[in-house]
N, C-alpha and C positions, 0 to 999 in steps of 0.2 A: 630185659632180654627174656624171651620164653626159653624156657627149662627143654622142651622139645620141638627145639627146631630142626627143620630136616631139610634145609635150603642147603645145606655144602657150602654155608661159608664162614662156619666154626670148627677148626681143626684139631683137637689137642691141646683146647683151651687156649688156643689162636684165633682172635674176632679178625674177619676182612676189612680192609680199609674203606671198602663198599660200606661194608654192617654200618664202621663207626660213622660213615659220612649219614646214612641216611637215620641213624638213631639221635645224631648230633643233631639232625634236622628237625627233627621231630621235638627235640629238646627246647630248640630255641623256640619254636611256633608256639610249645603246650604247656610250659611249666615256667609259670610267673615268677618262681626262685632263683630261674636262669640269668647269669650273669648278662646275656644276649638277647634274653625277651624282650626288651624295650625297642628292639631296631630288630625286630621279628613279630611275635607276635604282639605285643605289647604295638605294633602299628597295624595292625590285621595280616598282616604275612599269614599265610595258610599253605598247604600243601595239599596236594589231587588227593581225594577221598578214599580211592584205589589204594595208594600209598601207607595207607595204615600196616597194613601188610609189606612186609621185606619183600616178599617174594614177588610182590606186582611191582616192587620199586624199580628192583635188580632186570626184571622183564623190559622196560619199559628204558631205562638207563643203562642196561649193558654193565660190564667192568670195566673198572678204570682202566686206560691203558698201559699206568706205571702209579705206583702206590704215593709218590709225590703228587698226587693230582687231587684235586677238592670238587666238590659240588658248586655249578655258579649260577646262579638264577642271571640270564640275559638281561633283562627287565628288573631292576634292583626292587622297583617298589613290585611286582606282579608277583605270586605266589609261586611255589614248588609245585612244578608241572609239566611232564614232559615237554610242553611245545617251548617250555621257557626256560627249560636247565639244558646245563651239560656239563661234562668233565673240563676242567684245566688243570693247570699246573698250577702249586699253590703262587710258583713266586707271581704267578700275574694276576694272581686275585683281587689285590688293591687297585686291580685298572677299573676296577667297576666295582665301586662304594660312592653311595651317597653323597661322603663327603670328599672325594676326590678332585682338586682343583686341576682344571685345564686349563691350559695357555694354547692361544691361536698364535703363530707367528708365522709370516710369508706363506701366509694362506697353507700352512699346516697344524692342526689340532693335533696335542697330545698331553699328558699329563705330567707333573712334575718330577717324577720317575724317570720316564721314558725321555724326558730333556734332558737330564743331569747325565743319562746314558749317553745319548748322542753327543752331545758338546764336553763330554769327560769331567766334569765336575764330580766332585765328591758328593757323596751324599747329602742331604740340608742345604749345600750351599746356594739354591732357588731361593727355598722355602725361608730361610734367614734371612738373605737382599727382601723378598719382599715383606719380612715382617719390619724390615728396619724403615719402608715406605718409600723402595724403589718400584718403580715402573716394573711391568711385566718385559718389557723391550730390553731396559737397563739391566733388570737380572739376567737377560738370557746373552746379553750381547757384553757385557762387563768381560774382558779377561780375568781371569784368576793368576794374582801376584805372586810369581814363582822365588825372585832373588828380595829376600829381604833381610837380611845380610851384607856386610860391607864389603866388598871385592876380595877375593882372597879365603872367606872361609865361608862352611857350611857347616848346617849340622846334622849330628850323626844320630841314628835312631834310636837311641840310649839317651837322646838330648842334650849330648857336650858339644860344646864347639871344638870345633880343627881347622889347622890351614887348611886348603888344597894344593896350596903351592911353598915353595922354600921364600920366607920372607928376610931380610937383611936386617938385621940389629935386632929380631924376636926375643932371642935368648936372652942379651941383655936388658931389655924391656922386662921378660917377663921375672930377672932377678931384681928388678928394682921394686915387686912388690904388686905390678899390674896381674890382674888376668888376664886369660888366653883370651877372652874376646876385647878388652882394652885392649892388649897388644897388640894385636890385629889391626886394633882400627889406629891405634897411634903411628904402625908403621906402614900405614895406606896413609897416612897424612905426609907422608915424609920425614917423621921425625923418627926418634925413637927413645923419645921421654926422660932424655936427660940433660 
């Protein structure tokens, strides 16, 4: 960082999130120690020559319009450039990496993110079906198995099990030495284990 800068966007030894996005930049592009040079510069990734300078950066790029937001090169393989950057929000950064897998389904393209969103899946749950060497179809069209548990109980998110309902001969069940989820299932059997 220069000792005298006079851009207005070091406050009180407060760096702008502008600053840090375009010296991060600059990081990745110029210094082979960087953890990120290899998928930056270490590929030829460069930035406008202009840009050496904050202050042609910040001309050129405006401020972010909310400090949550990153620098994104449109063009993942094209350089730092105006006609090729802009601001986003970081959570949508990973729509545009490299290694970001798309799925086409019912002539909609979108990424594995952006699926799990839609269809309510948890997160991983794509990216898992297809590591196990489901179909792209199968993972997106597979319900996700909600009752797997035996009639009668769930469990609590502390991970014990409980009835939901009052079940006939539990108590005695559960003095014969059963657990709460044996007994459950002994008296969804009809019996009650003794």
């Amino acid at each position: 960082m220069h000792k005298n800068t006079r851009h207005g966007y070091s406050k009180r030894g407060q760096i702008s999130p502008e600053y840090k996005s375009w010296a991060a930049m600059k990081t990745r592009c110029n210094n082979p120690n960087s953890q990120y040079y290899d998928k930056y510069g270490g590929r030829g990734i460069t930035y406008y020559t202009k840009w050496e300078f904050f202050e042609n950066f910040i001309k050129d790029m405006k401020n972010m319009p909310d400090p949550s937001y990153s620098i994104e090169r449109i063009n993942v393989n094209g350089n730092y450039e105006p006609s090729n950057c802009k601001w986003i929000p970081v959570s949508e950064q990973g729509n545009n990496k490299s290694t970001t897998h798309y799925i086409t389904y019912l002539s909609k393209t979108q990424n594995i993110a952006q699926w799990e969103k839609v269809l309510k899946f948890k997160t991983g749950t794509i990216k898992a079906r297809l590591s196990y060497g489901w179909s792209e179809q199968k993972a997106l069209t597979t319900p996700i198995k909600t009752n797997k548990y035996p009639k009668g109980i769930e469990k609590s998110k502390e991970g014990r099990f409980r009835v939901k309902r009052q079940i006939k001969g539990i108590r005695k069940t559960l003095y014969s030495g059963y657990d709460l989820f044996e007994a459950c299932c002994i008296a969804n059997r009809g019996t009650n284990g003794m």
